[in-house]
PASEBA-1860 file (N, C-alpha, C; in nm, 3 decimals):
! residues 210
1> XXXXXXXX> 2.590/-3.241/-3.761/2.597/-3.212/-3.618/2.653/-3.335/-3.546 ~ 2.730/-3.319/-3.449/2.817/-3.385/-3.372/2.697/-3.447/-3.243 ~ 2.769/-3.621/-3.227/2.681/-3.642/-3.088/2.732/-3.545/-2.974 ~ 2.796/-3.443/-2.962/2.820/-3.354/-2.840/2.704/-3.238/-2.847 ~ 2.731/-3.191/-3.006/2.633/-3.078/-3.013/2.496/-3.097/-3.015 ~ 2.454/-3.240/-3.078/2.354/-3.257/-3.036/2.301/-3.296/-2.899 ~ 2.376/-3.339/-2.814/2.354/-3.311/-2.635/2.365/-3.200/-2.567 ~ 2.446/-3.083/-2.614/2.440/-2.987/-2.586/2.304/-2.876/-2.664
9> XXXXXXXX> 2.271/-2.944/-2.740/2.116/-2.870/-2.784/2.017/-2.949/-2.703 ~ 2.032/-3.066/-2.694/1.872/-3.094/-2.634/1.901/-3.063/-2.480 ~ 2.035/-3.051/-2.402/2.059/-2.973/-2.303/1.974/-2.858/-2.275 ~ 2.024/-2.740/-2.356/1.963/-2.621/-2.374/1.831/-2.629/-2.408 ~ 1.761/-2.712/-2.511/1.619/-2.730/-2.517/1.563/-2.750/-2.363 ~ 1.610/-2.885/-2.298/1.530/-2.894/-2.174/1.538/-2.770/-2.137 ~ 1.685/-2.735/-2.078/1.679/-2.631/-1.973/1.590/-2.477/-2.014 ~ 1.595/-2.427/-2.131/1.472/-2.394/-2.184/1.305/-2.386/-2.190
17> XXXXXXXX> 1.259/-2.493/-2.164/1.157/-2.542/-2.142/1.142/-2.547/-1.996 ~ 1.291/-2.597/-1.911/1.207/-2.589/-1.789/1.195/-2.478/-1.711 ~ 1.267/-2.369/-1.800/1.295/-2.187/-1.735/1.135/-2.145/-1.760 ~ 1.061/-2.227/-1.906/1.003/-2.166/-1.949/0.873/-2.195/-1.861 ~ 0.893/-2.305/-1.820/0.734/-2.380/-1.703/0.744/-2.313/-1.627 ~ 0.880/-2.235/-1.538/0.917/-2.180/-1.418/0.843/-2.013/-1.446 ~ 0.859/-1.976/-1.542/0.823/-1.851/-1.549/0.662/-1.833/-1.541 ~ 0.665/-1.935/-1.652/0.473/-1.966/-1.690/0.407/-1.978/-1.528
25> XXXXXXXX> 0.501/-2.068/-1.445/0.394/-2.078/-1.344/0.450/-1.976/-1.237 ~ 0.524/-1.886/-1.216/0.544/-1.778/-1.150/0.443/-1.719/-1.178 ~ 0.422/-1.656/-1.321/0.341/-1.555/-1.390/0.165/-1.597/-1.336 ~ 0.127/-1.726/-1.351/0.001/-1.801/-1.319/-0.025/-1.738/-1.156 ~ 0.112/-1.774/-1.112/0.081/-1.794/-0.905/0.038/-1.609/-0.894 ~ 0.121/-1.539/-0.968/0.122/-1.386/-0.936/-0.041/-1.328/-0.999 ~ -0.069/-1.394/-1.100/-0.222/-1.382/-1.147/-0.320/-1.405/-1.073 ~ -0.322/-1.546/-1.028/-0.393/-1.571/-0.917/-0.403/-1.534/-0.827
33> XXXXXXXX> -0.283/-1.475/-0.771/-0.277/-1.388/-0.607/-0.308/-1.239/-0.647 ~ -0.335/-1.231/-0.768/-0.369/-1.070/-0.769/-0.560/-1.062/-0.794 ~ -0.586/-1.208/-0.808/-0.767/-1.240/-0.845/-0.769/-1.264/-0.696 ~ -0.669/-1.311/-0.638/-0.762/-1.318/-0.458/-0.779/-1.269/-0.419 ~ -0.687/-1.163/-0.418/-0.682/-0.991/-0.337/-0.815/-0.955/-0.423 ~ -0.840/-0.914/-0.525/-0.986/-0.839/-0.591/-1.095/-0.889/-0.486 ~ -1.053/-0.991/-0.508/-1.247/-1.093/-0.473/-1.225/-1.067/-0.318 ~ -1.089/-1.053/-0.218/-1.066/-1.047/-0.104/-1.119/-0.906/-0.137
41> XXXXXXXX> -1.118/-0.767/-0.169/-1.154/-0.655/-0.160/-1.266/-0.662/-0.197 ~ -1.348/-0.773/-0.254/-1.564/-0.761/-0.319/-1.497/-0.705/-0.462 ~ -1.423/-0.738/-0.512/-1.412/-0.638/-0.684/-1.436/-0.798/-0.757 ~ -1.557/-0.838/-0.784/-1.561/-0.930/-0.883/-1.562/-0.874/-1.027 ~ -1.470/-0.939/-1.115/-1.471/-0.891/-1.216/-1.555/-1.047/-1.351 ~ -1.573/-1.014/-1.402/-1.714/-1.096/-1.562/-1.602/-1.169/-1.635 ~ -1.642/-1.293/-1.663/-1.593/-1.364/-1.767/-1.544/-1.307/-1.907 ~ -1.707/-1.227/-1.916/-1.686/-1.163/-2.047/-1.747/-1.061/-1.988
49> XXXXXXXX> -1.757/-0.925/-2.067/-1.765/-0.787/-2.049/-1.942/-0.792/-2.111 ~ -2.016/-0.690/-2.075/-2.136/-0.702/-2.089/-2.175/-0.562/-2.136 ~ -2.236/-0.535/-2.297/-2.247/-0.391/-2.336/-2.392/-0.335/-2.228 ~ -2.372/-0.239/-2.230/-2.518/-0.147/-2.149/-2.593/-0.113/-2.255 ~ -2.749/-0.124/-2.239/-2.842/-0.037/-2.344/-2.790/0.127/-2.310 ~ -2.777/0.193/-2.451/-2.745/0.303/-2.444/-2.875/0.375/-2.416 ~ -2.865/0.490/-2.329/-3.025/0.537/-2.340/-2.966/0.745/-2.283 ~ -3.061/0.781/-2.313/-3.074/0.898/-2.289/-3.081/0.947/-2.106
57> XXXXXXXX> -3.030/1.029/-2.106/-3.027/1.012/-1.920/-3.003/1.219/-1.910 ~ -2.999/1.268/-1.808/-2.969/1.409/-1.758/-2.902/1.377/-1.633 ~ -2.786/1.474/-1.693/-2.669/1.471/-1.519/-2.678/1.618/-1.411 ~ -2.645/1.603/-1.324/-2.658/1.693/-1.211/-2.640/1.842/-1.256 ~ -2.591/1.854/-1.404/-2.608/2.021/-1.446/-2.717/2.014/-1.514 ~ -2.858/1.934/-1.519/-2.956/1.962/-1.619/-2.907/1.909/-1.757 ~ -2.784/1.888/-1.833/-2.770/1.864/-1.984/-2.790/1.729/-1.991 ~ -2.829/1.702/-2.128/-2.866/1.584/-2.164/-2.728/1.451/-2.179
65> XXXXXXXX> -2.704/1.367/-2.156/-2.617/1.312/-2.190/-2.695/1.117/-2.208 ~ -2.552/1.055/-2.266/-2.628/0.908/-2.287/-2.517/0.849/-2.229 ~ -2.548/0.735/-2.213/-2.382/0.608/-2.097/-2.292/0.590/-2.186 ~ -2.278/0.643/-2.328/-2.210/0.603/-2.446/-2.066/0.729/-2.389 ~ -2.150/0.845/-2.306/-2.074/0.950/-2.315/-1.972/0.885/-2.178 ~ -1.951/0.790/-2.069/-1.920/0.741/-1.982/-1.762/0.667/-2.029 ~ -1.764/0.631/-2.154/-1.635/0.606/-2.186/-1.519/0.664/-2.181 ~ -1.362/0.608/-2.183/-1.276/0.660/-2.128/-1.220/0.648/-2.007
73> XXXXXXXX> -1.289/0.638/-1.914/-1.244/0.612/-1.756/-1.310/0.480/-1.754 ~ -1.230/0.403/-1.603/-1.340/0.332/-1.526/-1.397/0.394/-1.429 ~ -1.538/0.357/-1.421/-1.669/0.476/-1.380/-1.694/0.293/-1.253 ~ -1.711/0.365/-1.160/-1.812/0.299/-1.042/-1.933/0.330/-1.036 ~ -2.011/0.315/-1.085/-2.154/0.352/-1.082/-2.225/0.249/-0.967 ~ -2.333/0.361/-0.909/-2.386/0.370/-0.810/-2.559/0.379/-0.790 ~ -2.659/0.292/-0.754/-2.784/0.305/-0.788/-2.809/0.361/-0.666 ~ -2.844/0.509/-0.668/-2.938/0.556/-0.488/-2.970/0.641/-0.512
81> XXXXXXXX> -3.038/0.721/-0.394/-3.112/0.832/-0.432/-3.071/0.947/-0.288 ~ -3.096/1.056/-0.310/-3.035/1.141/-0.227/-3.120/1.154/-0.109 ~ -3.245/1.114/-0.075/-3.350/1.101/-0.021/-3.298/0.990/0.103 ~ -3.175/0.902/0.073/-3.177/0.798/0.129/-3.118/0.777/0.232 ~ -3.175/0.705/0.330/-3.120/0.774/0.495/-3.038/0.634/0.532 ~ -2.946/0.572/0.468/-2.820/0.495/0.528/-2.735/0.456/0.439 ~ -2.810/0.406/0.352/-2.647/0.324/0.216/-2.571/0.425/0.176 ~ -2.662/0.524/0.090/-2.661/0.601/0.013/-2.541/0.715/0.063
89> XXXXXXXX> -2.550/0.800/0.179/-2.454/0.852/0.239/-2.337/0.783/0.279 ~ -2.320/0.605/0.329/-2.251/0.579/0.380/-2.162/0.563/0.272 ~ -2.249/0.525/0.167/-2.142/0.481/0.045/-2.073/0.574/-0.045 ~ -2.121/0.681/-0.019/-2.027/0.809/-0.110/-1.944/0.861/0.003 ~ -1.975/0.870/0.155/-1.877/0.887/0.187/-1.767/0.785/0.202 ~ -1.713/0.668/0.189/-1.647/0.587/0.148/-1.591/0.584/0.002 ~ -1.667/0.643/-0.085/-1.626/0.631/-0.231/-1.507/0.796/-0.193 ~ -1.586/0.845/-0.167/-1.512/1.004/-0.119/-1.332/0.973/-0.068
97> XXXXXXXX> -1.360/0.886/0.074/-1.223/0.875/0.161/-1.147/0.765/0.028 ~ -1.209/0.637/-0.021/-1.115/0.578/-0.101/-1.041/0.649/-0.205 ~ -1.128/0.749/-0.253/-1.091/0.835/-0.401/-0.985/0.907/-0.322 ~ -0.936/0.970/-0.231/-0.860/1.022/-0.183/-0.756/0.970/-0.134 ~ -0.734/0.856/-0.077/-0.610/0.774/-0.075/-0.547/0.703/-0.157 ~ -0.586/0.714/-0.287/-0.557/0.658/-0.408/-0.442/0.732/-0.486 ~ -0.341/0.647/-0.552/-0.237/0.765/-0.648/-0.319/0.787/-0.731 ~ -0.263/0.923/-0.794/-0.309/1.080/-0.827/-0.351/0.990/-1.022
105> XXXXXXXX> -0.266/0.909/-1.015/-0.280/0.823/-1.187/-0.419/0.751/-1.180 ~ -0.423/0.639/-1.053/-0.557/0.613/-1.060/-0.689/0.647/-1.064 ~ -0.673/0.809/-1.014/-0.763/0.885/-0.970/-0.805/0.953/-1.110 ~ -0.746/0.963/-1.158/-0.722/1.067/-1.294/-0.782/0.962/-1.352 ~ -0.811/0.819/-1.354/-0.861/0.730/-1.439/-0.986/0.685/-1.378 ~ -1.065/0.745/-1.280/-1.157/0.735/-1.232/-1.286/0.795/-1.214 ~ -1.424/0.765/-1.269/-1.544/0.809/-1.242/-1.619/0.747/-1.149 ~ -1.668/0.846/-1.040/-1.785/0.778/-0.948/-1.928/0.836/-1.021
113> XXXXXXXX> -2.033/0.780/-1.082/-2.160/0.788/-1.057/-2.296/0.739/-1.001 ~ -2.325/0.813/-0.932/-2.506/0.801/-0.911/-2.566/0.806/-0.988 ~ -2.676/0.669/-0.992/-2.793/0.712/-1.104/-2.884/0.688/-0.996 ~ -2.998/0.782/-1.001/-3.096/0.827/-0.912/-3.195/0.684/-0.943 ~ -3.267/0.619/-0.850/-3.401/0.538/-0.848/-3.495/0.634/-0.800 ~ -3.489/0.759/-0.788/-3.605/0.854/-0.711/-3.624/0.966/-0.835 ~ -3.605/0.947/-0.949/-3.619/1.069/-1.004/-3.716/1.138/-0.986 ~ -3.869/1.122/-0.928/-3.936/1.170/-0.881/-3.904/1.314/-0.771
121> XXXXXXXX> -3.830/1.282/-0.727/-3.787/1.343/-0.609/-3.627/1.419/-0.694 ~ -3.563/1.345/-0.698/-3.398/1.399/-0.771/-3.366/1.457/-0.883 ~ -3.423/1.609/-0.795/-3.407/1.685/-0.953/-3.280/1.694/-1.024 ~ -3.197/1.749/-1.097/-3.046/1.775/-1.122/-3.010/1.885/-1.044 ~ -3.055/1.986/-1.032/-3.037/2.029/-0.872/-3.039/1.985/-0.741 ~ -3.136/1.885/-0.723/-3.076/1.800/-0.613/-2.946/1.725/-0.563 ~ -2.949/1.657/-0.673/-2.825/1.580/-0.709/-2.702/1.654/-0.712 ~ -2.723/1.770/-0.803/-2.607/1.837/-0.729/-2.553/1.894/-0.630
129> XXXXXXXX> -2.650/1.946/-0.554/-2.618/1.958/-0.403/-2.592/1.902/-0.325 ~ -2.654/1.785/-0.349/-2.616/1.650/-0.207/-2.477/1.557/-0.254 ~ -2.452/1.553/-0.456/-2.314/1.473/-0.463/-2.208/1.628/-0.388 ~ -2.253/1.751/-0.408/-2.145/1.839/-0.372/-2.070/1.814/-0.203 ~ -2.181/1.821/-0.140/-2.121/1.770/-0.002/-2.046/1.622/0.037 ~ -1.986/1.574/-0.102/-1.927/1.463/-0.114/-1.792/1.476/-0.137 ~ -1.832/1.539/-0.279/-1.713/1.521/-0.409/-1.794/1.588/-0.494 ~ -1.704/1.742/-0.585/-1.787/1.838/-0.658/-1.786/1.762/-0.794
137> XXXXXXXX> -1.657/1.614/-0.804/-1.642/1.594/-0.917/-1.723/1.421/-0.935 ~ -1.814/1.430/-0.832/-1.915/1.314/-0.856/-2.022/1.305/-0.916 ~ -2.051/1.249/-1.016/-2.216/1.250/-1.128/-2.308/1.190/-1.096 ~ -2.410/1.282/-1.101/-2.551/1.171/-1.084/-2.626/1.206/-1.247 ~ -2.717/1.113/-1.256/-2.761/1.114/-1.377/-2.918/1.045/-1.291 ~ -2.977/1.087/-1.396/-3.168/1.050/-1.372/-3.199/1.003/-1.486 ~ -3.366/0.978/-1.520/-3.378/0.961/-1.615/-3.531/0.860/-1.574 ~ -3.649/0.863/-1.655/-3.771/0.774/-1.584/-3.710/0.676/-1.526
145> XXXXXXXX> -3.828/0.618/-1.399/-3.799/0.542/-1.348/-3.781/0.356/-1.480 ~ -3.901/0.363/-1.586/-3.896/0.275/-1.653/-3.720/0.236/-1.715 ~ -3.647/0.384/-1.773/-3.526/0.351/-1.811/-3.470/0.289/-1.679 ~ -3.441/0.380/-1.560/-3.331/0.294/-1.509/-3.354/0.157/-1.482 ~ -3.474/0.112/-1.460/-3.523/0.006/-1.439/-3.458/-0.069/-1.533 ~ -3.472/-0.072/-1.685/-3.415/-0.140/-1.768/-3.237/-0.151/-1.747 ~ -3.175/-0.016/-1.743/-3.059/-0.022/-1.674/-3.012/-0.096/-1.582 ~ -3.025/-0.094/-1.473/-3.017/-0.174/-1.338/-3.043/-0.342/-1.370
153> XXXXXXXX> -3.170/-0.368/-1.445/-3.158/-0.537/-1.433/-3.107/-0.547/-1.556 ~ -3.013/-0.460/-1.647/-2.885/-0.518/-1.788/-2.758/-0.531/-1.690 ~ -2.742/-0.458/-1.601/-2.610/-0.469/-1.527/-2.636/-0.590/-1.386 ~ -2.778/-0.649/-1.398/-2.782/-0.751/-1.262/-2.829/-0.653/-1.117 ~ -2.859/-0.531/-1.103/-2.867/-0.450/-0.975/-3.000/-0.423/-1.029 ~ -3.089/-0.501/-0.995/-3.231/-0.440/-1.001/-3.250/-0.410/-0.846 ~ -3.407/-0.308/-0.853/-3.430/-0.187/-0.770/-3.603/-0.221/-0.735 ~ -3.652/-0.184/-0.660/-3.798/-0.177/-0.625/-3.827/-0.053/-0.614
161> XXXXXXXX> -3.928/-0.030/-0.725/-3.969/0.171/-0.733/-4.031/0.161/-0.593 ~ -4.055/0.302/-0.542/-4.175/0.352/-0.451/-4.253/0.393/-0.468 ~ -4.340/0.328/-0.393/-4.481/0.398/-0.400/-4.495/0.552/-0.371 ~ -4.476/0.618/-0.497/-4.432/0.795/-0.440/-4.587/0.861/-0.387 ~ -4.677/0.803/-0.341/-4.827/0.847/-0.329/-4.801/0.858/-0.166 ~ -4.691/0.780/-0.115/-4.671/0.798/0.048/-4.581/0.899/0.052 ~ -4.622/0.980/0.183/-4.508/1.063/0.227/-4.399/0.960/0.286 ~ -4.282/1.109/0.272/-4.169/1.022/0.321/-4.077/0.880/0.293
169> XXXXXXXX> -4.180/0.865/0.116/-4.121/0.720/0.075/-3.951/0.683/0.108 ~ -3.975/0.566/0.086/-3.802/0.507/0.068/-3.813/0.407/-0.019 ~ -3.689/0.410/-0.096/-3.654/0.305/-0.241/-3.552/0.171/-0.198 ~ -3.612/0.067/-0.200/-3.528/-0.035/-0.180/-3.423/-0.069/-0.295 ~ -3.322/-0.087/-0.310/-3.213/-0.073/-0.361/-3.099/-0.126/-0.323 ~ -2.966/-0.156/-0.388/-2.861/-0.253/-0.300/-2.742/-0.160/-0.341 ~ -2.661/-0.203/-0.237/-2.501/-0.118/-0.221/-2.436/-0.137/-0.273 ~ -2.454/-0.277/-0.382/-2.296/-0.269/-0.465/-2.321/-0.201/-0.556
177> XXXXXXXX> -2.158/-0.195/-0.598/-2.133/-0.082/-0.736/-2.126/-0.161/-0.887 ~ -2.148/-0.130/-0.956/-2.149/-0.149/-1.099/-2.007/-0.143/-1.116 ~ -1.894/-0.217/-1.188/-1.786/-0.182/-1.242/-1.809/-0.185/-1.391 ~ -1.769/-0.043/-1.489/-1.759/-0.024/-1.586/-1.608/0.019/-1.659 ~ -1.607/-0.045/-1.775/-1.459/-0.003/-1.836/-1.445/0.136/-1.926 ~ -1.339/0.134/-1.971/-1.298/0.258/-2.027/-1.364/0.229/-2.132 ~ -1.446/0.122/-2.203/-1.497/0.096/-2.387/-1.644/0.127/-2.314 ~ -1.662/0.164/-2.180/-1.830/0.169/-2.151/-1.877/0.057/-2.165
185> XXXXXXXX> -1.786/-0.120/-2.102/-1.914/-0.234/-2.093/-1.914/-0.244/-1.938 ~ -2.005/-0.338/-1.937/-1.971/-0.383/-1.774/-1.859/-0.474/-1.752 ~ -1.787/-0.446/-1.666/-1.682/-0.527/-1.617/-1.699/-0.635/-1.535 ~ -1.743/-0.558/-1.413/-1.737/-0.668/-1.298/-1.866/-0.589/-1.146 ~ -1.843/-0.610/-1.054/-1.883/-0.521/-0.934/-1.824/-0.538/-0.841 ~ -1.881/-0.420/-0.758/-1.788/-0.437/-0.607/-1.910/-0.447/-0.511 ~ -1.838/-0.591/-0.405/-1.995/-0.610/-0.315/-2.039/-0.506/-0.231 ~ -2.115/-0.489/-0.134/-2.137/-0.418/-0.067/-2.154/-0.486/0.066
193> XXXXXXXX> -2.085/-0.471/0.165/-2.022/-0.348/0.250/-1.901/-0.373/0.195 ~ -1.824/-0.249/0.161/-1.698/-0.215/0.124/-1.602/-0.232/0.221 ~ -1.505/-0.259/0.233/-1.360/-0.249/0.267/-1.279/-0.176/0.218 ~ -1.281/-0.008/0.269/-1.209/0.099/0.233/-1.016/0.056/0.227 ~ -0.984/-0.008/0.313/-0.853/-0.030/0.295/-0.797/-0.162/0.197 ~ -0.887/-0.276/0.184/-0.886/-0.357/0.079/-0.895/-0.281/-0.065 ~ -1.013/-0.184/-0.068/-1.018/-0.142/-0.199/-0.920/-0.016/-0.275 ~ -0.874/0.028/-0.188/-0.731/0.123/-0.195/-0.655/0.055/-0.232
201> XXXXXXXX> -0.608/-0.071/-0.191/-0.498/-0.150/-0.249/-0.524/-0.214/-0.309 ~ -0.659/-0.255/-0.347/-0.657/-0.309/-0.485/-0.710/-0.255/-0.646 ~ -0.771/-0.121/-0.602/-0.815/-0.023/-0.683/-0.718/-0.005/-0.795 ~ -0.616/0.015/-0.786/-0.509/0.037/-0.855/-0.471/-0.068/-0.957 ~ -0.451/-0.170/-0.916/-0.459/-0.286/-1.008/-0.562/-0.295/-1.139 ~ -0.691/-0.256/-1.095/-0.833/-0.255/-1.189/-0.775/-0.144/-1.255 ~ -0.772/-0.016/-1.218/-0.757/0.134/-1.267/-0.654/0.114/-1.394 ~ -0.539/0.041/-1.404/-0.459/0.059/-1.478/-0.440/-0.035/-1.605
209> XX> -0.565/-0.110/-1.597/-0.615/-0.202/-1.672/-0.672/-0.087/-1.845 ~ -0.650/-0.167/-1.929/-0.810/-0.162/-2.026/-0.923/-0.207/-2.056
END
């Protein structure tokens, strides 16, 4: 090799290398601005992914099912009870209007569920009546209060049962959502109070993920 060709290779090496920093840190800046927008919409997403105890549960038609059966989509899961006179409505109707401004791909890759803290009260007939005045294609699932209990503090959303011996009880409980993946672990969550127009535009991003 010639002293030309060898200046004309380590030429091309630099310029190489420095296309290649340019891209690397394009690719970094566009990563990062797509983690600000999430966390700007409350979508924190987990270092690492976190499996759920699998457990036995019943959904709003009475049949038996387990969270193993939840795979496939990403599922927003939801801890409330139909009994519940503010989160609980405000937040399915918001899950309702977001699911609807969403493209038809993301949607198709999307589960909303309720898991009841009142099973006392939330029969699968309940549940289906009250997710119907929502969304006919929204799940609730029950199951003793001891399981969800275990549920709720594996995903970090623990719950305070009620004292069901009072009339008129109410279940203390919190508004964010559970984010789960298509392999059924935990992903991440979304805070609560929502930002319907943050999470429309950033919904899509998560949705098209694995």
């Amino acid at each position: 090799m010639t002293r030309t060709q060898k200046t004309v290779f380590i030429l091309v090496a630099i310029v190489t290398l420095i296309m290649g920093l340019t891209v690397y840190r394009v690719l970094s800046g566009n990563n990062q601005g797509a983690q600000v927008g999430m966390i700007d919409a409350g979508i924190i997403l987990l270092p690492q992914s976190r499996p759920l105890p699998d457990m036995a549960m019943t959904n709003q038609d009475g049949q038996a099912v387990s969270l193993s059966d939840l795979k496939g989509k990403w599922t927003l899961l939801f801890f409330g009870y139909t009994f519940c006179p503010d989160i609980c409505p405000t937040t399915l109707a918001q899950l309702r209007q977001i699911k609807s401004e969403l493209p038809k791909d993301a949607v198709s890759n999307l589960r909303v569920v309720l898991v009841s803290v009142d099973p006392n009260r939330d029969t699968p007939q309940q549940l289906k009546q009250y997710l119907g005045y929502f969304d006919k294609d929204f799940v609730g699932l029950s199951a003793p209060v001891a399981q969800i209990q275990k549920l709720a503090n594996a995903v970090s959303i623990p719950f305070i049962p009620a004292d069901t011996s009072k009339p008129n009880y109410t279940v203390d409980h919190s508004g964010n959502l559970v984010i789960l993946g298509p392999d059924g672990t935990q992903r991440g969550f979304i805070r609560a109070p929502m930002s319907n127009p943050k999470l429309v535009a950033q919904l899509p991003n998560l949705l098209g993920r694995q």
